[in-house]
BALOBA-1460 file (C-alpha; in Angstrom, 3 decimals):
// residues 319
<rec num="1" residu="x" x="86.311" y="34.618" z="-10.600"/>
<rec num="2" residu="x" x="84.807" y="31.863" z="-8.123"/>
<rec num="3" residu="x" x="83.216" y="28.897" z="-9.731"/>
<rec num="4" residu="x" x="80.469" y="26.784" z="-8.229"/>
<rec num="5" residu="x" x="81.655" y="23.219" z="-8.708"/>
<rec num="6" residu="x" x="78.763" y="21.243" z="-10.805"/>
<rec num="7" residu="x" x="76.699" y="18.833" z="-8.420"/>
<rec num="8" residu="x" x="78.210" y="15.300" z="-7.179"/>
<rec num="9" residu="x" x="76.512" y="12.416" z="-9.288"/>
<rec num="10" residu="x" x="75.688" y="10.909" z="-5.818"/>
<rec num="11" residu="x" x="73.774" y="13.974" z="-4.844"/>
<rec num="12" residu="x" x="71.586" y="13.510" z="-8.225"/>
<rec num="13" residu="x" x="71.242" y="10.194" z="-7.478"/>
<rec num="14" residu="x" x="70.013" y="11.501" z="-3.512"/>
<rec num="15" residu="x" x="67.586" y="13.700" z="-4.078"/>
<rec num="16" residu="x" x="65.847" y="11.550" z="-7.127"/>
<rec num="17" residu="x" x="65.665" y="8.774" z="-4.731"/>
<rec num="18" residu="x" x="64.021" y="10.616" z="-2.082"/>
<rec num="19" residu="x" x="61.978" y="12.662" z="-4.417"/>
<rec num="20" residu="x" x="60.585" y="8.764" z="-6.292"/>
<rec num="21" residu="x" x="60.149" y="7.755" z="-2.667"/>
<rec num="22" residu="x" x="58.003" y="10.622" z="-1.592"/>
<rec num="23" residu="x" x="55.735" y="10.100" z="-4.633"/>
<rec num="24" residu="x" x="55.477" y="6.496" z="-4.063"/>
<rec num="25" residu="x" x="54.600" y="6.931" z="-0.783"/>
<rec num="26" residu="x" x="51.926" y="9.736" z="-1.663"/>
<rec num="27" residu="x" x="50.169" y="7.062" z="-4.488"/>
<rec num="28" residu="x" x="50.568" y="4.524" z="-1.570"/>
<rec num="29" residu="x" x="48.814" y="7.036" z="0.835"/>
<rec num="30" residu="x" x="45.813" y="7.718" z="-1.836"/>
<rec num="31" residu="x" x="44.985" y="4.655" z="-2.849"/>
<rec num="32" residu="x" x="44.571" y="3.687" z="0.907"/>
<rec num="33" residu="x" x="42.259" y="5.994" z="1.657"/>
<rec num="34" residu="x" x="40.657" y="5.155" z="-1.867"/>
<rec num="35" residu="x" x="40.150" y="1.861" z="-0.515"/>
<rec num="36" residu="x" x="39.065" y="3.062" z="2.673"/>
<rec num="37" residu="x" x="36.395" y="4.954" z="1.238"/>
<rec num="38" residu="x" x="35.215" y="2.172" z="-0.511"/>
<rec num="39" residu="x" x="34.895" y="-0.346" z="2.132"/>
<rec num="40" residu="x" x="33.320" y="2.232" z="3.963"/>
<rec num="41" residu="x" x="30.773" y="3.005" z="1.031"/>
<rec num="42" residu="x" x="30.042" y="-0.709" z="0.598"/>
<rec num="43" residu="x" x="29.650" y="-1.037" z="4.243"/>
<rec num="44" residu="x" x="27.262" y="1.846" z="4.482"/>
<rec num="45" residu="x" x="24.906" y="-0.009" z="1.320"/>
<rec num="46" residu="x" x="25.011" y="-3.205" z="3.093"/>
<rec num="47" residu="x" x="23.791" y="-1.941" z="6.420"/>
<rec num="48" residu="x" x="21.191" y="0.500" z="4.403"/>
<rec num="49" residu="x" x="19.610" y="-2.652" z="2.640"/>
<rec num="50" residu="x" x="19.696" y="-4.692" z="6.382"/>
<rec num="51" residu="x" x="17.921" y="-2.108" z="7.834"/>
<rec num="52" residu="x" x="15.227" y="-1.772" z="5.060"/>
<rec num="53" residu="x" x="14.616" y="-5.628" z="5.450"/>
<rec num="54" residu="x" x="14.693" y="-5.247" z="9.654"/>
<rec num="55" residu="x" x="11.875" y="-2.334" z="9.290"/>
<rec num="56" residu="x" x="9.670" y="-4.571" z="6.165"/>
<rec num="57" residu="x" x="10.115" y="-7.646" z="8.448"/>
<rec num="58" residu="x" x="9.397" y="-5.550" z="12.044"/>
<rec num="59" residu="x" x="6.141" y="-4.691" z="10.390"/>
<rec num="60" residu="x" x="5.181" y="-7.815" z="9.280"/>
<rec num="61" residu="x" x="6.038" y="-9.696" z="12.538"/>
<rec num="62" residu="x" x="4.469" y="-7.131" z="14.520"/>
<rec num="63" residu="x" x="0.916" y="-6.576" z="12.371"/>
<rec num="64" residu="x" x="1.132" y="-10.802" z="11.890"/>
<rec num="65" residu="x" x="1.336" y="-11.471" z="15.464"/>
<rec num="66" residu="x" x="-0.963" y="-8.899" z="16.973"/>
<rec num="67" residu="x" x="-3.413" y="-9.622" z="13.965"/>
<rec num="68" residu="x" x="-3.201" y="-13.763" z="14.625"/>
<rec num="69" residu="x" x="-4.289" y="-13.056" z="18.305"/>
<rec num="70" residu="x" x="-8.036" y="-12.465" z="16.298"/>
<rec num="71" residu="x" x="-8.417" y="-16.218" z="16.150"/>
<rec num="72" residu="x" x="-8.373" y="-16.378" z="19.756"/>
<rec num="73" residu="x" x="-12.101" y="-15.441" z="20.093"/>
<rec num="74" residu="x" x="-12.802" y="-15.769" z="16.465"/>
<rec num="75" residu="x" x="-12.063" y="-18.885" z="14.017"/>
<rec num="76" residu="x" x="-10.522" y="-18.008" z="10.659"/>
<rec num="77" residu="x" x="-13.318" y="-19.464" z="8.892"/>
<rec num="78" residu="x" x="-15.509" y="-16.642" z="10.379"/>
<rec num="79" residu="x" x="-13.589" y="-14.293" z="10.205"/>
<rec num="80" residu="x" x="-12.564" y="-14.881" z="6.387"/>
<rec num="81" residu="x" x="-15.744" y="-16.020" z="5.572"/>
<rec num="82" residu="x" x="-18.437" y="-14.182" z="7.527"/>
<rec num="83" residu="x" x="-20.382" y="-11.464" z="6.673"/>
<rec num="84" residu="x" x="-21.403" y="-10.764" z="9.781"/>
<rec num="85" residu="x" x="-19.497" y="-7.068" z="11.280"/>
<rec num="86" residu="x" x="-20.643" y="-6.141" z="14.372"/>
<rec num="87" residu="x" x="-17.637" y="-5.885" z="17.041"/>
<rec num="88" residu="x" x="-20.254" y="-4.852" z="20.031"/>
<rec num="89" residu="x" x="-21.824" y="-8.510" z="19.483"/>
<rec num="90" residu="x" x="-18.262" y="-9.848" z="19.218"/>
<rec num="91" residu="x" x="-19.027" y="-10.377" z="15.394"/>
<rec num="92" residu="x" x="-15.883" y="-10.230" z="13.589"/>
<rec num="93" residu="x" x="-16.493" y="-11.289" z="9.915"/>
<rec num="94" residu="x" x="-14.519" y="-9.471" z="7.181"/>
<rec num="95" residu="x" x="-16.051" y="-10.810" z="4.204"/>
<rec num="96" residu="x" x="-17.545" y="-7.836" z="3.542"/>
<rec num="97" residu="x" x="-14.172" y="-6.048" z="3.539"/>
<rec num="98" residu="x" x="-12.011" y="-8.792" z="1.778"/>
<rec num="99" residu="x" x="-14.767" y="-9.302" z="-0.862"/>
<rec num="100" residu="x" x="-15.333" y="-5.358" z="-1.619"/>
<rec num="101" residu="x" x="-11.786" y="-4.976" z="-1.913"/>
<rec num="102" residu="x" x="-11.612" y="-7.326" z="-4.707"/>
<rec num="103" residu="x" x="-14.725" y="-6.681" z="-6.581"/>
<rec num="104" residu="x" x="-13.453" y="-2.366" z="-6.399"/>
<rec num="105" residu="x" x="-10.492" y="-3.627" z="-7.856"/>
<rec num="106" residu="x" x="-11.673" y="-5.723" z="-10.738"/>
<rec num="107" residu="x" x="-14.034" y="-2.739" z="-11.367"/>
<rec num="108" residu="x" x="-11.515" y="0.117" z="-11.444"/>
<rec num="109" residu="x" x="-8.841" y="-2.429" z="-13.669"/>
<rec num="110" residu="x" x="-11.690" y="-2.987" z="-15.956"/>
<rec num="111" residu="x" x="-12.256" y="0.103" z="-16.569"/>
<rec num="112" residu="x" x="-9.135" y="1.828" z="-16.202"/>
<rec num="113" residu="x" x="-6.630" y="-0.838" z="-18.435"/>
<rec num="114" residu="x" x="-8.401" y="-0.788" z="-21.988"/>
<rec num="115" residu="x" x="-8.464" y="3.331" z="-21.344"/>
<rec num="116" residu="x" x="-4.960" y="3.333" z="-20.409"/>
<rec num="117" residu="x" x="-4.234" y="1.449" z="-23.078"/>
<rec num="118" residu="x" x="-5.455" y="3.414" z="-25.792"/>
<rec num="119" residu="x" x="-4.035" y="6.428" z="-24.366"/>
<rec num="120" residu="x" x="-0.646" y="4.805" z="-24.377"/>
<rec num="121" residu="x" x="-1.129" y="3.832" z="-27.640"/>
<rec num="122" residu="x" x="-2.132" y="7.727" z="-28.632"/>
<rec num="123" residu="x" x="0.658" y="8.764" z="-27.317"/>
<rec num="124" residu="x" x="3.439" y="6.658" z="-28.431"/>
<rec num="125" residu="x" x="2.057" y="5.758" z="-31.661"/>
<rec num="126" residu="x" x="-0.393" y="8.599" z="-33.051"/>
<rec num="127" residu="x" x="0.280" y="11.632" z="-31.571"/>
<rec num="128" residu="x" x="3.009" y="14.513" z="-32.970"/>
<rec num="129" residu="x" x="6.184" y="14.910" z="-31.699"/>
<rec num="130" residu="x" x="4.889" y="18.688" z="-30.271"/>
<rec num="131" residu="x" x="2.025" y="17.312" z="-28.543"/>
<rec num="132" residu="x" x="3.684" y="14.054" z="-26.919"/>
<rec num="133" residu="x" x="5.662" y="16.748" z="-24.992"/>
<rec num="134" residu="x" x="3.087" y="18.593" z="-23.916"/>
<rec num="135" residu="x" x="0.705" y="15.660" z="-22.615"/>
<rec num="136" residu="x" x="3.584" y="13.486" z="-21.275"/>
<rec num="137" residu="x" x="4.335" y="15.782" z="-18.376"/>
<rec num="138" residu="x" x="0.599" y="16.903" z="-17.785"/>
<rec num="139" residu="x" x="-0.009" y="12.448" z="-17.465"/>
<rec num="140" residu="x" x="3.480" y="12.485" z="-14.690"/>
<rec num="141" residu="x" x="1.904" y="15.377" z="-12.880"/>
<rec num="142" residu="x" x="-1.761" y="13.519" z="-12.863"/>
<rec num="143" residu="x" x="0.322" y="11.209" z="-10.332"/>
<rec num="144" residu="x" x="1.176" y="13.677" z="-7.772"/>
<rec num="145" residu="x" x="-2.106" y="15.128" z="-6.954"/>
<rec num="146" residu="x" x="-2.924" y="14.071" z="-3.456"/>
<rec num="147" residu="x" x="-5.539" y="11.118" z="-3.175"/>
<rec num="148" residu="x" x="-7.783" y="13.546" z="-0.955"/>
<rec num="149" residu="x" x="-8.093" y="16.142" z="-3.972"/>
<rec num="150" residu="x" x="-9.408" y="13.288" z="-6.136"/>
<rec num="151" residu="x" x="-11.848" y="12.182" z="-3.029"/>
<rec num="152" residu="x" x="-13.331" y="15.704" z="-2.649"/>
<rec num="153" residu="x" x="-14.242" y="16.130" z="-6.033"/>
<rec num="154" residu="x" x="-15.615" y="12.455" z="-6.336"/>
<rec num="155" residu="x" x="-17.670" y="13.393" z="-3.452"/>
<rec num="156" residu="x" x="-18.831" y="16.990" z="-4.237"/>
<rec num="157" residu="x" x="-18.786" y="16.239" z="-8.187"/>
<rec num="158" residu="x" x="-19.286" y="12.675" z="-9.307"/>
<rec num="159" residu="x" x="-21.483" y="11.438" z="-6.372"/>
<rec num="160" residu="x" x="-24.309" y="13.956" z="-7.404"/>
<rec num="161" residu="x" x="-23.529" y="13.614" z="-11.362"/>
<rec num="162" residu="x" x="-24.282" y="9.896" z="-10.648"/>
<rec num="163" residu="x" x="-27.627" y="10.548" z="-8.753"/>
<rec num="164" residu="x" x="-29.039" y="12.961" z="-11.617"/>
<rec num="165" residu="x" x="-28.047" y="10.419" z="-13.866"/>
<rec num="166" residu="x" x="-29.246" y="7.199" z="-12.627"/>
<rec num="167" residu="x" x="-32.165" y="8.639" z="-10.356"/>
<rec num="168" residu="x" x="-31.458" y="6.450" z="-7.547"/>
<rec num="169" residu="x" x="-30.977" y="8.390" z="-3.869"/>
<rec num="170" residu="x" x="-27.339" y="7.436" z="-3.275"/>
<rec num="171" residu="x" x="-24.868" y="7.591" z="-6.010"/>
<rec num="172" residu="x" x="-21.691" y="6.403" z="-3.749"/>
<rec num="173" residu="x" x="-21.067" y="2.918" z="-3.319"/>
<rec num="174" residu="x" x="-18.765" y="0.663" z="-6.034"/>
<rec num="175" residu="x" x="-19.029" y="2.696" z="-9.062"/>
<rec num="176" residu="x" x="-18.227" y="6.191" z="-7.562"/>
<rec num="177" residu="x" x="-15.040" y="4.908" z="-5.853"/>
<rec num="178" residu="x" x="-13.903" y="2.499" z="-8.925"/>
<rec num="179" residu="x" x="-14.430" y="5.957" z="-11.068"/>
<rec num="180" residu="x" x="-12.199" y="7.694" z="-9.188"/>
<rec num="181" residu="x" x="-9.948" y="5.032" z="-8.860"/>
<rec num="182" residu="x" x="-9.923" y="4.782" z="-12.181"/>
<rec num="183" residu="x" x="-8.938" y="8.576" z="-12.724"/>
<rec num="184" residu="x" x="-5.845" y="8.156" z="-9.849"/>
<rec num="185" residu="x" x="-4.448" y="4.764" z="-11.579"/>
<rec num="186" residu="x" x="-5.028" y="6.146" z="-14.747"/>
<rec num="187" residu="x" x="-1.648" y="8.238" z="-15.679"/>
<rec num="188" residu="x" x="0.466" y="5.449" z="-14.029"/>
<rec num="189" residu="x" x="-0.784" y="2.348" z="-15.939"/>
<rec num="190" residu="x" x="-0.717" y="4.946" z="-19.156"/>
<rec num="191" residu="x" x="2.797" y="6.360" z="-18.753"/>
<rec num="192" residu="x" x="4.093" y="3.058" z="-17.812"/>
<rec num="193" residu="x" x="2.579" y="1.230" z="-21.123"/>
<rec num="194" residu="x" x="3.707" y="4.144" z="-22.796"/>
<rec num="195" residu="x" x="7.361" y="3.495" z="-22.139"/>
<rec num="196" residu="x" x="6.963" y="-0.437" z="-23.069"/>
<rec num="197" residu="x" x="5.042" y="0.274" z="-26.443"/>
<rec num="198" residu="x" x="8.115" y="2.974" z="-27.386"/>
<rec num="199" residu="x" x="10.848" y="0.376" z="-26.038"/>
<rec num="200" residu="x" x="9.387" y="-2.356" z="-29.047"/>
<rec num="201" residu="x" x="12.331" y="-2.052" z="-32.228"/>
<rec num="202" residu="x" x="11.293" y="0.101" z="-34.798"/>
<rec num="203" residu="x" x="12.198" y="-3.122" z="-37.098"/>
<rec num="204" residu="x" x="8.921" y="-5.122" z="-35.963"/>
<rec num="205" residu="x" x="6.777" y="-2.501" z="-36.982"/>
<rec num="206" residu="x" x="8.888" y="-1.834" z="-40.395"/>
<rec num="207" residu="x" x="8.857" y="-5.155" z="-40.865"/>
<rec num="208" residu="x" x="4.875" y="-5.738" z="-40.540"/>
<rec num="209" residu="x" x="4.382" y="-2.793" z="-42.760"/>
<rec num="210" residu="x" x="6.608" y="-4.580" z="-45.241"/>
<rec num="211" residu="x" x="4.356" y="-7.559" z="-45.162"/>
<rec num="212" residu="x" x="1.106" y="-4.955" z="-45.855"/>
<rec num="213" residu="x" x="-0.235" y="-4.468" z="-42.642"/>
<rec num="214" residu="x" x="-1.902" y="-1.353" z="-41.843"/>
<rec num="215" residu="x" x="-1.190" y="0.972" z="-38.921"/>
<rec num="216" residu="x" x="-4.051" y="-0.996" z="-36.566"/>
<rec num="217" residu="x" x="-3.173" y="-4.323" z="-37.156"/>
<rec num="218" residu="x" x="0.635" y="-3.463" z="-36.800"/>
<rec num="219" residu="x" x="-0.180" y="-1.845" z="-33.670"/>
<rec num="220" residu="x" x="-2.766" y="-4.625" z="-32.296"/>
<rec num="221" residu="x" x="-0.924" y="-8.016" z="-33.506"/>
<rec num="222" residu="x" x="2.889" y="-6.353" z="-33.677"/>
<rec num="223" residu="x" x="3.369" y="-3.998" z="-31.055"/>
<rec num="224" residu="x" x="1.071" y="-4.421" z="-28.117"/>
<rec num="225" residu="x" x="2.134" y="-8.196" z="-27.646"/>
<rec num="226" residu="x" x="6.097" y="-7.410" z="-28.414"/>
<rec num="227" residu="x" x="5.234" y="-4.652" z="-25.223"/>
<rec num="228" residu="x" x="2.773" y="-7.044" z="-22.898"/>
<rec num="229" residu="x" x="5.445" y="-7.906" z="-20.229"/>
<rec num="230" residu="x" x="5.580" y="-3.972" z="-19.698"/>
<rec num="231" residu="x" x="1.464" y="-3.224" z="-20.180"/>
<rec num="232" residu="x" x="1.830" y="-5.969" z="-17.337"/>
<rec num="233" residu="x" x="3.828" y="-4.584" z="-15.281"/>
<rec num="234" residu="x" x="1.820" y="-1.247" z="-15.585"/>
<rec num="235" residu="x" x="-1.404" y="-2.862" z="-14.827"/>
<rec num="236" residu="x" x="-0.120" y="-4.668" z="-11.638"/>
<rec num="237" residu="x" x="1.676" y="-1.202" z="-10.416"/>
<rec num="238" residu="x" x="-2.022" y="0.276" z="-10.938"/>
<rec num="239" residu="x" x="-3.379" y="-2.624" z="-9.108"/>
<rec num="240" residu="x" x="-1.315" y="-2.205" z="-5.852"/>
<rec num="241" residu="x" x="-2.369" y="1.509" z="-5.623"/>
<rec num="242" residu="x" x="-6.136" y="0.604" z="-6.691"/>
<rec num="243" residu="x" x="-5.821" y="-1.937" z="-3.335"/>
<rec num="244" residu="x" x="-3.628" y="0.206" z="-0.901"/>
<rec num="245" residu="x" x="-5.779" y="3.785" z="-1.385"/>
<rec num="246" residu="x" x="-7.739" y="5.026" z="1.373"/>
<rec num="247" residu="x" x="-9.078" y="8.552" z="1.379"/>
<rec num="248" residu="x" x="-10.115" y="8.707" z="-1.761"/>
<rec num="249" residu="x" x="-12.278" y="5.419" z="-1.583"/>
<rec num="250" residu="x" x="-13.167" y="6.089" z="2.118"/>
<rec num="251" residu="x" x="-14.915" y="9.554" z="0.993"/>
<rec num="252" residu="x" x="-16.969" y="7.903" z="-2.094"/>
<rec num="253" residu="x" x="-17.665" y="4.667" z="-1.347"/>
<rec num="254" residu="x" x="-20.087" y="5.010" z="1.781"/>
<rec num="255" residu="x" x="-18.580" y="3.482" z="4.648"/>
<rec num="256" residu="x" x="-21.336" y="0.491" z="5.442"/>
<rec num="257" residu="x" x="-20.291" y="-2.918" z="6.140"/>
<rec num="258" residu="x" x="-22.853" y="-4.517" z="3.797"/>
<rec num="259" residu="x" x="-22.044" y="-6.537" z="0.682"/>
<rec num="260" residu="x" x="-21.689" y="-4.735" z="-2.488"/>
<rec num="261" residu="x" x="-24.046" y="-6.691" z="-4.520"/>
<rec num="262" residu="x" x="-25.419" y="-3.348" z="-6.078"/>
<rec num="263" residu="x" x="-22.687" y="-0.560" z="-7.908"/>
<rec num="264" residu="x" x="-24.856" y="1.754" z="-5.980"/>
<rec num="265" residu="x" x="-25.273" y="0.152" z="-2.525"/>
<rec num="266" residu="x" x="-22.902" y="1.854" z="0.022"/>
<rec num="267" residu="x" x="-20.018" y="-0.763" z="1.221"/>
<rec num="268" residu="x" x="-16.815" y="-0.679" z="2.785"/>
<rec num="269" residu="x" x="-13.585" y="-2.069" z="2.029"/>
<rec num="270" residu="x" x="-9.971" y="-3.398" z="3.966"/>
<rec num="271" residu="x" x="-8.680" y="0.324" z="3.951"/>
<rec num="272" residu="x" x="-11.703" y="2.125" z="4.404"/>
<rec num="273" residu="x" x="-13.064" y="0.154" z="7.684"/>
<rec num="274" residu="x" x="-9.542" y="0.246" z="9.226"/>
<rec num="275" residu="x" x="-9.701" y="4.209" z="8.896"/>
<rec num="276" residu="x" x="-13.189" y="4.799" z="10.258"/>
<rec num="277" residu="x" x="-12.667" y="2.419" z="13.445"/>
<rec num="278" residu="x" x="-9.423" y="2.331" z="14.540"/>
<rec num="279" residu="x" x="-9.383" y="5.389" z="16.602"/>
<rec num="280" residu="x" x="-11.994" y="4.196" z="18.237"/>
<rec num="281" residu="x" x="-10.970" y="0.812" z="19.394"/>
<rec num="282" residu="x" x="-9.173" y="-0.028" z="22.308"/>
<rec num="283" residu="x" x="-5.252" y="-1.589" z="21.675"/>
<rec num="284" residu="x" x="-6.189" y="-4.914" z="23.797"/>
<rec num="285" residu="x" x="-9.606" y="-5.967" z="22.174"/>
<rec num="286" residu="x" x="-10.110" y="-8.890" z="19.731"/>
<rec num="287" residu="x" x="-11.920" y="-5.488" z="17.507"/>
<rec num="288" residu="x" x="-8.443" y="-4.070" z="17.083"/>
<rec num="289" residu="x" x="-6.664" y="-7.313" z="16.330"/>
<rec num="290" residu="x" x="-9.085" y="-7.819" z="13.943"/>
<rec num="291" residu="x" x="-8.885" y="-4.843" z="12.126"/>
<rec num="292" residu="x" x="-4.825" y="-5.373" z="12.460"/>
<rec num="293" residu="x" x="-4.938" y="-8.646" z="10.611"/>
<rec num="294" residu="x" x="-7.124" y="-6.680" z="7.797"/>
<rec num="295" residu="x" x="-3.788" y="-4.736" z="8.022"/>
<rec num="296" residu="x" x="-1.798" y="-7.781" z="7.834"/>
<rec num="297" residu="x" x="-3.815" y="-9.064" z="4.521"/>
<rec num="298" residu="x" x="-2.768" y="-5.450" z="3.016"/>
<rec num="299" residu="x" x="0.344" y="-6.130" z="3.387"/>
<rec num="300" residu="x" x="0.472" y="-9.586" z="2.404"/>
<rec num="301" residu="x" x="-1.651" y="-8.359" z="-1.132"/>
<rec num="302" residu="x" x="0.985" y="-5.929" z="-1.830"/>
<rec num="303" residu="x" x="3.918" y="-8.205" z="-1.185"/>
<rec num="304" residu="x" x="2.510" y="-10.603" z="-3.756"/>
<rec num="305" residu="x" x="2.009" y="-7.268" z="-6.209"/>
<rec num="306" residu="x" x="5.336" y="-6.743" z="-5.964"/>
<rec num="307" residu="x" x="6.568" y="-10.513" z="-6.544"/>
<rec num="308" residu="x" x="4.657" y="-10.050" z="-9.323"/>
<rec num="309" residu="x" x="5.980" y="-7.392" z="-10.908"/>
<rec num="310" residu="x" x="9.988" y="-8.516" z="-9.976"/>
<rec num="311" residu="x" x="8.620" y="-11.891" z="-11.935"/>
<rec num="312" residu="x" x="7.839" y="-10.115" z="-15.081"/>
<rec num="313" residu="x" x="10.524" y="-7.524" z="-15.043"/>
<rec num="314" residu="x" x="12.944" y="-11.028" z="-15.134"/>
<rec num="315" residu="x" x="11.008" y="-12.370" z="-17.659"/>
<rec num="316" residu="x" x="11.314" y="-9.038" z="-19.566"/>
<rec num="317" residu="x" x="15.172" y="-9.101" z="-19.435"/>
<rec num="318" residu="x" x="15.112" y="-13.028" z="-20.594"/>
<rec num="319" residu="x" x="13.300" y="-12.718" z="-23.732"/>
């Protein structure tokens, strides 16, 4: 019977060669295209954050330099401190504007931070485990009703509420539109302070209690300060959209340019003038650079919001 003669040693030797030069080779191939892919990937984020910065600085060149052509015709003096709006006179004074802008804010923030506040403070603190998930997601779907929904009702609900109740003959003005401000900035600044009060260690407050403090004065002299770079944060967040809204405010407020030296007096702020009249204005007219350097001063607010809040994030992380 025919035997098959066993295999040379220098075949073995062959065919393992090849077959540890083929896998080599395949590792080699893979972890080219691995790094491949990730130069690619890294190129792809680089050229994503470029681009955000060209758009952010495209606007701001573009609203800056039509907006500047204002003081052409006008001086900034008048036009930052004027109160005197009437473009078909070649009035351009936005004092009226800059100041309502301000004094809605300071109204809706003091009214809608110590409310937020407490709510936060319900939540995370007070309120059972069964409820806290039933109220958390009803506060993070508060945030995504459009701004128009909350404008309608101010104006078909709140405006006469505030008429029967004050007896005067128009209820918008300051008060209607920091009220519903206040109800639109309301689940943001809560839900935000909610997630700094429940960040502070559970040592600070067992600590406090060891020392004989009650529940209130752990939760006013313990907790709230260990959580104020967050209830910060959350108040400046609420700020920027208090500043940057527009249909709400522009359907409650009233849409006059007269100083708001009355809660009740119709006025008009940055956002709500722009709306009203630039649809009306022609592109090449010291009336629509105006109203594009009340643009411009929008912007340059919420650029300074934001600084803000990147400040006190870092100073978060540090202590």
């Amino acid at each position: 019977m025919l035997q098959t003669p066993p295999p040379s040693p220098v075949s073995n030797g062959v065919e393992l060669g090849s077959s540890l030069k083929s896998s080599s080779g395949q590792a080699f191939d893979r972890k080219k295209r691995l790094s491949f892919y990730n130069r690619s990937f890294k190129v792809i984020c680089i050229a994503s954050a470029i681009f955000v910065c060209l758009i952010l600085f495209t606007i701001l060149f573009f609203m800056g330099r039509t907006g500047i052509l204002t003081f052409d015709t006008v001086s900034p003096f008048t036009f930052f401190f004027s109160s005197e709006w009437a473009p078909e006179n070649d009035q351009y004074g936005a004092f009226i504007f800059i100041f309502g802008t301000f004094a809605l804010t300071f109204l809706t923030m003091l009214i809608s931070v110590p409310l937020s506040v407490i709510i936060a403070v319900f939540l995370a603190e007070m309120t059972p485990t069964w409820l806290k998930t039933m109220l958390r997601p009803v506060m993070d779907l508060l945030v995504g009703i459009p701004s128009v929904v909350y404008g309608f009702l101010g104006m078909t609900i709140l405006i006469p509420l505030l008429r029967d109740l004050t007896g005067t003959s128009m209820g918008d003005g300051l008060l209607a539109a920091a009220i519903v401000l206040t109800i639109m900035v309301l689940p943001t600044i809560s839900r935000i302070t909610d997630d700094a009060i429940v960040a502070v260690p559970k040592k600070y407050r067992d600590a406090s209690y060891a020392l004989g403090s009650t529940r209130f004065q752990t939760i006013v002299r313990v907790v709230l300060p260990a959580a104020k770079s967050g209830i910060m944060y959350a108040v400046i967040l609420g700020m920027g959209r208090a500043i940057g809204e527009t249909m709400a405010v522009v359907m409650v407020i009233g849409n006059t340019p007269q100083l708001a030296d009355e809660l009740f007096k119709p006025t008009s702020v940055l956002t709500s003038n722009i709306v009203m009249q630039i649809s009306n204005v022609p592109f090449d007219s010291s009336w629509n650079y105006a109203l594009y350097m009340m643009g411009f001063l929008l912007l340059i607010i919420s650029l300074v919001m934001i600084v803000l809040v990147r400040l006190i994030q870092r100073k978060g992380v540090k202590s």
